[in-house]
Backbone as CSV, one residue per row, in Angstrom:
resi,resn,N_x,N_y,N_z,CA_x,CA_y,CA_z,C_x,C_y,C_z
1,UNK,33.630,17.672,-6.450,32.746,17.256,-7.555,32.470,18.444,-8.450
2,UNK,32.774,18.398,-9.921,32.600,19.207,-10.630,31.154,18.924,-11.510
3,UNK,30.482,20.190,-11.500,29.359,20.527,-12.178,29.144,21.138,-13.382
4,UNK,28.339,21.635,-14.162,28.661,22.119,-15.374,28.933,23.378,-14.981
5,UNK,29.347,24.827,-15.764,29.442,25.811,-15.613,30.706,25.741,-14.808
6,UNK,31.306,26.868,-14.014,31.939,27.218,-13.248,32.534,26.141,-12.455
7,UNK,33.393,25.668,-12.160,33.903,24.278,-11.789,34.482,24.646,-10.216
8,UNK,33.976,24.115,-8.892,33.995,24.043,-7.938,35.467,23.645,-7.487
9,UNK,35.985,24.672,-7.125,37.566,24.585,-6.805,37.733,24.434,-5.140
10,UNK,38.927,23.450,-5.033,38.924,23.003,-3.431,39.644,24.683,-2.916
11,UNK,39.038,24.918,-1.705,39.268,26.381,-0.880,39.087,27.574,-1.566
12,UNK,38.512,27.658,-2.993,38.257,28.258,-4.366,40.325,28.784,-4.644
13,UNK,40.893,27.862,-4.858,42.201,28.090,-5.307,42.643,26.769,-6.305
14,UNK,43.287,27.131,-7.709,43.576,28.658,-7.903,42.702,29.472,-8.748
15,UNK,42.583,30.589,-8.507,41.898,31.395,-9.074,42.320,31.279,-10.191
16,UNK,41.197,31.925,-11.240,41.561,32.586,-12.439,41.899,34.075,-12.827
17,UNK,41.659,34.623,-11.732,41.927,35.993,-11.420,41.371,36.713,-9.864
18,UNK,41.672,38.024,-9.421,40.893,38.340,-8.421,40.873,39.822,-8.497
19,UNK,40.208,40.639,-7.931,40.077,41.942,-7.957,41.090,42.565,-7.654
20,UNK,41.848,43.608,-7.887,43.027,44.501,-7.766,42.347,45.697,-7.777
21,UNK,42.405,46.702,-6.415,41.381,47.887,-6.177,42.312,48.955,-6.837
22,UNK,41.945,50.392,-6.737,42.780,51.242,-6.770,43.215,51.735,-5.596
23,UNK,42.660,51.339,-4.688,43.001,51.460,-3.136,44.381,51.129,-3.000
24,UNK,44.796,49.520,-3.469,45.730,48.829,-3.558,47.283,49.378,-4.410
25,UNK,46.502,50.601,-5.618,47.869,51.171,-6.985,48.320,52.264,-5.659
26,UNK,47.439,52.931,-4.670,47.227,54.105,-4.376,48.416,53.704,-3.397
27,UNK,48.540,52.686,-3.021,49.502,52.217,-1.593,50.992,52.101,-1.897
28,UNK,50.864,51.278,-3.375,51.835,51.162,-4.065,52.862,51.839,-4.756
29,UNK,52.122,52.992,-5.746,52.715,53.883,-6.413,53.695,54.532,-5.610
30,UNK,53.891,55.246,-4.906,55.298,56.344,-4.573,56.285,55.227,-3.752
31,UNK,56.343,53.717,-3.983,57.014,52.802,-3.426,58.069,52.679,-4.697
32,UNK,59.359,52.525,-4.204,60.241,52.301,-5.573,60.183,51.039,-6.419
33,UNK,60.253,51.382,-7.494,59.826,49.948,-8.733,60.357,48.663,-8.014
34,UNK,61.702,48.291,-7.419,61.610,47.208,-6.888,60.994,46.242,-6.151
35,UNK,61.112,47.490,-4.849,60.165,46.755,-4.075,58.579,46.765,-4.595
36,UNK,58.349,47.829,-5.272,57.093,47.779,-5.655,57.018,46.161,-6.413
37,UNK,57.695,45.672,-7.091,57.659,44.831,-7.772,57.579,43.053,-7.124
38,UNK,58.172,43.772,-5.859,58.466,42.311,-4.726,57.186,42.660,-4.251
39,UNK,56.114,43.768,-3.843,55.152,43.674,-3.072,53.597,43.164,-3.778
40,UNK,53.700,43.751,-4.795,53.110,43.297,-6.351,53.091,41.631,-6.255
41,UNK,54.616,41.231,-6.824,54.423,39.650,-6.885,53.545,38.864,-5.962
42,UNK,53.845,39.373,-4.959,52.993,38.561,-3.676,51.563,38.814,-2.787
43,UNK,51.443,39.868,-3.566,49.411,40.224,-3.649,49.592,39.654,-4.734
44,UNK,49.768,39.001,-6.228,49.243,38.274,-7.170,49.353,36.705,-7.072
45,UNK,50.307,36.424,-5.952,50.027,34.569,-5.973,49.304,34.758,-4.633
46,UNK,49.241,35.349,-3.965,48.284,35.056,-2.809,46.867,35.443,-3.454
47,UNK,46.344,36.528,-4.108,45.400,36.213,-4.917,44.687,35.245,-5.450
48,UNK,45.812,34.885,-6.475,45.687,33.565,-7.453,45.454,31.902,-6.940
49,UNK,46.706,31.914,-5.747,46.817,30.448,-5.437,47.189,30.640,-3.576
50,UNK,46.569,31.814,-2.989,46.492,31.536,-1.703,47.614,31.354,-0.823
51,UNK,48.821,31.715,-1.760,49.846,31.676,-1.272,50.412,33.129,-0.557
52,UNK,50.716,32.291,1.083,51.214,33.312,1.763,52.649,33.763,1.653
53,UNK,53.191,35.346,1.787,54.271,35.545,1.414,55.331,35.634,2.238
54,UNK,56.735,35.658,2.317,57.263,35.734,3.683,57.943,37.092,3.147
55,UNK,57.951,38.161,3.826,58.230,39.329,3.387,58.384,40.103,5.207
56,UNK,59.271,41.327,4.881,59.678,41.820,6.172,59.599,43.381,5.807
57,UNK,60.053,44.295,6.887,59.762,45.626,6.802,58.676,46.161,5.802
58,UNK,58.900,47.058,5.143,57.944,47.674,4.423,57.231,46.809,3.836
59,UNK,57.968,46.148,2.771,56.874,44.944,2.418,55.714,44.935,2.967
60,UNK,55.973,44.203,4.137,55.022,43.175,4.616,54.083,43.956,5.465
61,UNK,54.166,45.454,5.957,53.362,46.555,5.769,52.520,46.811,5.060
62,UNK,52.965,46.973,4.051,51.975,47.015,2.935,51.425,46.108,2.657
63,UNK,52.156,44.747,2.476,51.216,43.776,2.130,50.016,43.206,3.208
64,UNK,50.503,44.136,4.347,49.563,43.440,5.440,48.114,44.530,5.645
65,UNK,48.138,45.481,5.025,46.932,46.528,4.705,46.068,45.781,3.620
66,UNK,46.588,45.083,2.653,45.961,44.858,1.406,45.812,43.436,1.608
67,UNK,45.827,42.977,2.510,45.786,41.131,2.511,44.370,40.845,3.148
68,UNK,43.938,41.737,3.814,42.425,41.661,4.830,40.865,41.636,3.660
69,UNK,41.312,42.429,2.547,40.466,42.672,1.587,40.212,41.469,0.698
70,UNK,41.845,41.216,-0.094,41.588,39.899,-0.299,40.960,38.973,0.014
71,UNK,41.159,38.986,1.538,40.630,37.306,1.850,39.023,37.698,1.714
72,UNK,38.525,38.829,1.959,37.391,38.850,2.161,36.151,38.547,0.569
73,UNK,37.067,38.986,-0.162,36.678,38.809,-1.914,37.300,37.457,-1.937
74,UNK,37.804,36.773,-1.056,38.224,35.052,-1.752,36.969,34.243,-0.605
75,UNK,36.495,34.984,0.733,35.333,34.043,1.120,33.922,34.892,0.126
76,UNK,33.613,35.957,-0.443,32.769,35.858,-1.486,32.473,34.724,-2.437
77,UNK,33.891,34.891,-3.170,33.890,33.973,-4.077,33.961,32.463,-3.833
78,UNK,33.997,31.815,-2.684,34.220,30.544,-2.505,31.927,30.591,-1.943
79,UNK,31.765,31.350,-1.387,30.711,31.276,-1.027,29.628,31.237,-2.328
80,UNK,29.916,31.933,-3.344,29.296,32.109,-4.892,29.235,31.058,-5.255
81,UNK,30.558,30.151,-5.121,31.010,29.023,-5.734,29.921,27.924,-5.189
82,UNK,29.975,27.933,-3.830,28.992,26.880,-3.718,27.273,26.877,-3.697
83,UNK,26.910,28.512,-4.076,25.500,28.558,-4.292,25.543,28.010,-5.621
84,UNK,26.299,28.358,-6.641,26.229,27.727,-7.774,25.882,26.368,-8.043
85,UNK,26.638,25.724,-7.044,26.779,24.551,-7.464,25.232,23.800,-7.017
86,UNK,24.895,24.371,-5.910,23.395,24.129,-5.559,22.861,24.215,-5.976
87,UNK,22.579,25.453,-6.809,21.553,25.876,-8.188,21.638,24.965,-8.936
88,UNK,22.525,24.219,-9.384,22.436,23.387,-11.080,22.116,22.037,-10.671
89,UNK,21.969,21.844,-8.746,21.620,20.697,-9.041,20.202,20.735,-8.124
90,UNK,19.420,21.644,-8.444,18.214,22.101,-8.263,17.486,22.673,-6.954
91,UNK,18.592,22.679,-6.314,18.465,22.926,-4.922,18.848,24.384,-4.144
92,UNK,18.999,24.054,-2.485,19.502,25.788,-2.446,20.624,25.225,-0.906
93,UNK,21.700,25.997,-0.638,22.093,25.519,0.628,22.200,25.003,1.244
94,UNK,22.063,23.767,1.991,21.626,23.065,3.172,21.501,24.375,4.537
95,UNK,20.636,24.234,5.379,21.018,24.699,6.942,21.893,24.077,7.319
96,UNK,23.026,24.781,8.437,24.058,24.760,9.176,23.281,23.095,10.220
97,UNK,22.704,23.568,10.504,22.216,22.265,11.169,20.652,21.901,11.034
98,UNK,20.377,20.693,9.857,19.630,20.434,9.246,18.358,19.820,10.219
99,UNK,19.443,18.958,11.105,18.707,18.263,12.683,17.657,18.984,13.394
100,UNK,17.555,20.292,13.273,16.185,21.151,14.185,15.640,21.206,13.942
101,UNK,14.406,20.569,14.563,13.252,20.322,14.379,12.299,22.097,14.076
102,UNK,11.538,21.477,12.751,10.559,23.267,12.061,9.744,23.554,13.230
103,UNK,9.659,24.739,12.952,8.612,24.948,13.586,7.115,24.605,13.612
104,UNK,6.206,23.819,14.910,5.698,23.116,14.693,3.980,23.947,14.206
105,UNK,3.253,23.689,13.488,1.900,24.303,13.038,0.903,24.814,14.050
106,UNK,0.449,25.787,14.010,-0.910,25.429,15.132,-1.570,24.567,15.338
107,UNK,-2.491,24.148,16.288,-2.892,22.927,16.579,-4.849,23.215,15.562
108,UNK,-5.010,24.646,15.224,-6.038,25.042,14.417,-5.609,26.200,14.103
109,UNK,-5.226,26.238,12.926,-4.796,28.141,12.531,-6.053,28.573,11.881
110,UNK,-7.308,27.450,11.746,-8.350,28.752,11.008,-9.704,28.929,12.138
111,UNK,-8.561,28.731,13.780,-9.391,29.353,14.820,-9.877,30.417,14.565
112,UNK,-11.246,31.386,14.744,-11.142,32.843,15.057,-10.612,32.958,16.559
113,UNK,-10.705,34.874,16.258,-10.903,34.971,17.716,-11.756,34.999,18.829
114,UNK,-13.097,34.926,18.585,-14.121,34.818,19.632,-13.840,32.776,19.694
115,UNK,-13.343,32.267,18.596,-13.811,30.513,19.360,-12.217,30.682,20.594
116,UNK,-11.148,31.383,19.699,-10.062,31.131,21.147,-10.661,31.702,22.683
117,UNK,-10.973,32.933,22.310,-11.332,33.267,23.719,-12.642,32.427,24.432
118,UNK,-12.973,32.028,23.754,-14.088,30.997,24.663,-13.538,29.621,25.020
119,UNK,-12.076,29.148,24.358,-11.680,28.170,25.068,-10.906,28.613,25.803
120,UNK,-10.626,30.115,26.028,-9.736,30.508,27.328,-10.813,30.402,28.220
121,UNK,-12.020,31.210,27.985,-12.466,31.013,28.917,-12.998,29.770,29.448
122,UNK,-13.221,28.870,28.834,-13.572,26.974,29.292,-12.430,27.114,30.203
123,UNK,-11.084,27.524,29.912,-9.944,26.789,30.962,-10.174,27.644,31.876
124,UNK,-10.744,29.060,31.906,-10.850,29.811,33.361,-11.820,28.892,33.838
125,UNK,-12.786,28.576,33.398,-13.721,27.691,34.370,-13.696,26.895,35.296
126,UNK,-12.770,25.949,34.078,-11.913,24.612,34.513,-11.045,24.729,36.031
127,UNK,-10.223,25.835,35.712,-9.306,26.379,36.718,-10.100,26.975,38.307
128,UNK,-11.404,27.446,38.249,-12.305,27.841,38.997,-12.707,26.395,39.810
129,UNK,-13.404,25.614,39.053,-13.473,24.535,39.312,-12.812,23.318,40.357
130,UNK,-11.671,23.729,40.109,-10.400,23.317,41.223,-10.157,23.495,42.425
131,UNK,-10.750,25.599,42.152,-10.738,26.098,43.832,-11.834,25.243,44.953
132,UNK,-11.460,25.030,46.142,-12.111,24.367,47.096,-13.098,25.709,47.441
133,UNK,-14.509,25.245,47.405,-15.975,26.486,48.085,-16.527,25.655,49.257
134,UNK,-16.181,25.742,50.333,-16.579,25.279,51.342,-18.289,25.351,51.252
135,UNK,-19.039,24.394,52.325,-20.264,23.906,51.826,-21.160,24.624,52.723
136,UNK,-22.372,24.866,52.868,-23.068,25.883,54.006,-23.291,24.887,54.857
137,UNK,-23.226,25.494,56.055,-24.289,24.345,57.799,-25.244,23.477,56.708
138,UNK,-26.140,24.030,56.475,-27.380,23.503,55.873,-26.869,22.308,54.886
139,UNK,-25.813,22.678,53.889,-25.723,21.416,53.020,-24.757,20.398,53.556
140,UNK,-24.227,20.636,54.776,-23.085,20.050,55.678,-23.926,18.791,56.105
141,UNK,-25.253,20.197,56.828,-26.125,18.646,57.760,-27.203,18.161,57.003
142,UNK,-27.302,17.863,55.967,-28.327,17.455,55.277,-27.585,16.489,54.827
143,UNK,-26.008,16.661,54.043,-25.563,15.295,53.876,-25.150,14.405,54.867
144,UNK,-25.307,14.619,56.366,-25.211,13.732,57.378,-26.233,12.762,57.851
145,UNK,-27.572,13.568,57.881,-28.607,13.191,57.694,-29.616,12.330,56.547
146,UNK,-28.593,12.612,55.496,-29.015,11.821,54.190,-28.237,10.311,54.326
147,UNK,-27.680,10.309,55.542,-26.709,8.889,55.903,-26.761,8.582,56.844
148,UNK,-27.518,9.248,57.952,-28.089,8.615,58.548,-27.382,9.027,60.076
149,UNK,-26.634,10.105,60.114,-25.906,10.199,61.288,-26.293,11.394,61.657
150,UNK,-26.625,12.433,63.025,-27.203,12.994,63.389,-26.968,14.515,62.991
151,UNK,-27.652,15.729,63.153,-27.445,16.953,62.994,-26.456,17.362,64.199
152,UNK,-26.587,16.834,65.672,-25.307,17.563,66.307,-24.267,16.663,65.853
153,UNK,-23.804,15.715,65.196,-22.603,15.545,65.172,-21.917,16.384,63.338
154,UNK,-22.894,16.640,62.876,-22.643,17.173,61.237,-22.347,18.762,61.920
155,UNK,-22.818,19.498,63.429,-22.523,20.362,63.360,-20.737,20.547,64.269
156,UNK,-20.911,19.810,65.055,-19.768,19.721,65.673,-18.547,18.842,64.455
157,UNK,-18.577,18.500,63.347,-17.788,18.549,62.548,-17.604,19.979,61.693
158,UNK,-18.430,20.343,61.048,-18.709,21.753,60.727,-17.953,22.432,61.426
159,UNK,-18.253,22.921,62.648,-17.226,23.559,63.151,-15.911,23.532,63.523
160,UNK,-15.439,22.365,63.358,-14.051,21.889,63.426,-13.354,22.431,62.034
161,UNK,-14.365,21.851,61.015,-13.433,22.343,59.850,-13.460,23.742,59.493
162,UNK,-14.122,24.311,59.972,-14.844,25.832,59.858,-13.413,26.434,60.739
163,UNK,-13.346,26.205,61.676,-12.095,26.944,62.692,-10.960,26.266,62.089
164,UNK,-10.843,25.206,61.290,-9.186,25.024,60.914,-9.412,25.685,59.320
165,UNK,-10.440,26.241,59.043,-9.731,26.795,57.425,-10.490,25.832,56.792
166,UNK,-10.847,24.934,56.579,-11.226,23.479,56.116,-9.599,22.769,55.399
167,UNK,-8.874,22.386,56.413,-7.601,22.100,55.956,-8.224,21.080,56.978
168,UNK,-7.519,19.843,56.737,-6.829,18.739,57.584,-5.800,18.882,58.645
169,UNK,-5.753,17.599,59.218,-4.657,17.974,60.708,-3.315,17.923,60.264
170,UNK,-3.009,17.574,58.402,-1.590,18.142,58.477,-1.782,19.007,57.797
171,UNK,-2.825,20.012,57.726,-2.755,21.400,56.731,-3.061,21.576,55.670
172,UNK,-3.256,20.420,55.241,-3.817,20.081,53.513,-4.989,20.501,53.460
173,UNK,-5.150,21.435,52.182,-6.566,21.988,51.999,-7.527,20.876,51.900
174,UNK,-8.482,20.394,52.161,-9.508,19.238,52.113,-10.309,20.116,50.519
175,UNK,-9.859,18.687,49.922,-10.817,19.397,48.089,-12.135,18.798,47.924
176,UNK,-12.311,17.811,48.764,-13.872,16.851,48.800,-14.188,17.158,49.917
177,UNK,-15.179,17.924,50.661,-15.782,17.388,52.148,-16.349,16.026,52.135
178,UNK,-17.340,15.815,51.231,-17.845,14.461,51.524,-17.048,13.192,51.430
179,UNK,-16.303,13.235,50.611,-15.339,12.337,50.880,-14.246,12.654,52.013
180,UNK,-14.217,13.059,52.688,-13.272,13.948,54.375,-14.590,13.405,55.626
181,UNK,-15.626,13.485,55.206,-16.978,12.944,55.832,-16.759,11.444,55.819
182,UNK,-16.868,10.746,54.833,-16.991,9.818,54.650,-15.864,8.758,55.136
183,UNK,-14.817,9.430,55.401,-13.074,8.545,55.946,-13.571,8.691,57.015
184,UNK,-13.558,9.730,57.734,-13.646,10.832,58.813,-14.596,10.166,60.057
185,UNK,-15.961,10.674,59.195,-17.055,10.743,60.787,-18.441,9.762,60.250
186,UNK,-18.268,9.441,59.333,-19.103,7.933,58.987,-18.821,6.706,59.599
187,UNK,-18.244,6.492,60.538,-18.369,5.208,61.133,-19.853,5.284,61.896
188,UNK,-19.293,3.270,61.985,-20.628,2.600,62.794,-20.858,2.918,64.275
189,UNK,-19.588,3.564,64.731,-19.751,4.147,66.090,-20.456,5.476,66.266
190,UNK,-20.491,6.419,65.551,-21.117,7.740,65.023,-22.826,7.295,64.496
191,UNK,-23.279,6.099,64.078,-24.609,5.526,63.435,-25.354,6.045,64.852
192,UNK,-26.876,6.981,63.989,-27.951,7.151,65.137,-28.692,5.617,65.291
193,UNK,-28.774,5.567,66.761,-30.093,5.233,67.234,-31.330,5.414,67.433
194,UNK,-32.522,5.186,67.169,-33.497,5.637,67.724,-33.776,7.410,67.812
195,UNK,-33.149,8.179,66.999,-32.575,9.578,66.704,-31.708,9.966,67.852
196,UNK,-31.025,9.397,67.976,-30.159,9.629,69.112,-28.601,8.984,68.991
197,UNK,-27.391,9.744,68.776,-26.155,8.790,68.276,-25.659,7.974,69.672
198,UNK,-24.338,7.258,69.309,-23.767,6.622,70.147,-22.909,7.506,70.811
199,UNK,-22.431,6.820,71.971,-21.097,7.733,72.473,-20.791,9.033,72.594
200,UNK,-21.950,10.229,72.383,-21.667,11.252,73.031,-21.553,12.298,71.005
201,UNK,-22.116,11.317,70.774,-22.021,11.666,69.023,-21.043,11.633,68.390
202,UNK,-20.073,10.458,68.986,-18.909,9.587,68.071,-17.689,9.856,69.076
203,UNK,-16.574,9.042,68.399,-15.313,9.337,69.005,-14.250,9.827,68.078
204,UNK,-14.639,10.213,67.054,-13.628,10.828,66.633,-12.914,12.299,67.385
205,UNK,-11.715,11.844,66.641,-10.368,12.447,67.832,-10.673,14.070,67.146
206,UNK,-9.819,15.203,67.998,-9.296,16.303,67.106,-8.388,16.211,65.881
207,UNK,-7.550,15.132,66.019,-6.385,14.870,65.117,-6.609,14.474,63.900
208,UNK,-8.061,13.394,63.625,-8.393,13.329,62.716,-9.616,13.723,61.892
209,UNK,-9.734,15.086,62.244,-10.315,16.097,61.695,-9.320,16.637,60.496
């Protein structure tokens, strides 16, 4: 598709011209007019129209020093060619791969820094929060007693979980006592009597501690 200005050529060939260094006279000159003339012809259509030459011995020596430069001034110019053409039609490049997703915004960029560090610290809290703090004798047997089941059996649980770590019988850290209480050693067989429990102050096993 041709645009105004400078007209977008397929592989940018053929040129209308291309650079000829003195690098290039410097290689040439003490070569005899003939061949100079055969090596000449074929740096000017490979220039012009990209045409490769079939050439042998010296030739193609020479022409093979001076052919690397070329191409490199023909991907310039093909690369020129198509910023141009972007420019006039108001635009710039496309990205190589347009599909990737931008980078996405902060979720508040006109945070300071004392409000971030105070929601770090909310999540240290949070994270604190999680750790299991085992409960004292005292608040052990008070919630046993607040249900009605006796102080020796809130202590002889206590100490069960106290000597395993407060882990369970397969090792699992216990994250609720009262709810570990409440599966556990709240049955109706464990219920006081008369302040006095049943059965020797329940039957729960070791195992299901």
């Amino acid at each position: 598709m041709n645009t105004e200005g400078t007209p977008i050529l397929k592989d940018g060939y053929p040129r209308t011209g291309f650079v000829f260094y003195q690098s290039f006279y410097e290689a040439l000159k003490d070569i005899p007019n003939e061949d100079m003339m055969s090596i000449l012809q074929a740096i000017i259509e490979y220039g012009l129209y990209g045409k490769e030459p079939d050439l042998q011995g010296l030739h193609k020596i020479v022409f093979t020093l001076i052919k690397p430069q070329i191409d490199a001034n023909q991907k310039k110019f093909v690369n020129g060619q198509k910023g141009a053409e972007y420019g006039v039609r108001g635009g710039r490049i496309p990205q190589a791969n347009p599909i990737l997703t931008p980078q996405e915004p902060q979720a508040n960029p006109k945070q300071t820094r004392k409000e971030k560090e105070k929601v770090k610290g909310k999540e240290k809290e949070n994270v604190k929060k999680d750790v299991f703090t085992p409960p004292s004798l005292e608040a052990f047997t008070n919630y046993f007693l607040e249900n009605n089941f006796s102080k020796e059996l809130a202590e002889r649980a206590f100490k069960g979980y106290e000597a395993g770590e407060w882990k369970d019988a397969s090792g699992k850290q216990i994250n609720c006592w009262k709810q570990k209480c409440q599966h556990v050693w709240f049955k109706p067989e464990n219920k006081q009597l008369n302040g006095k429990s049943n059965n020797n102050y329940g039957t729960v096993t070791e195992k299901a501690i």
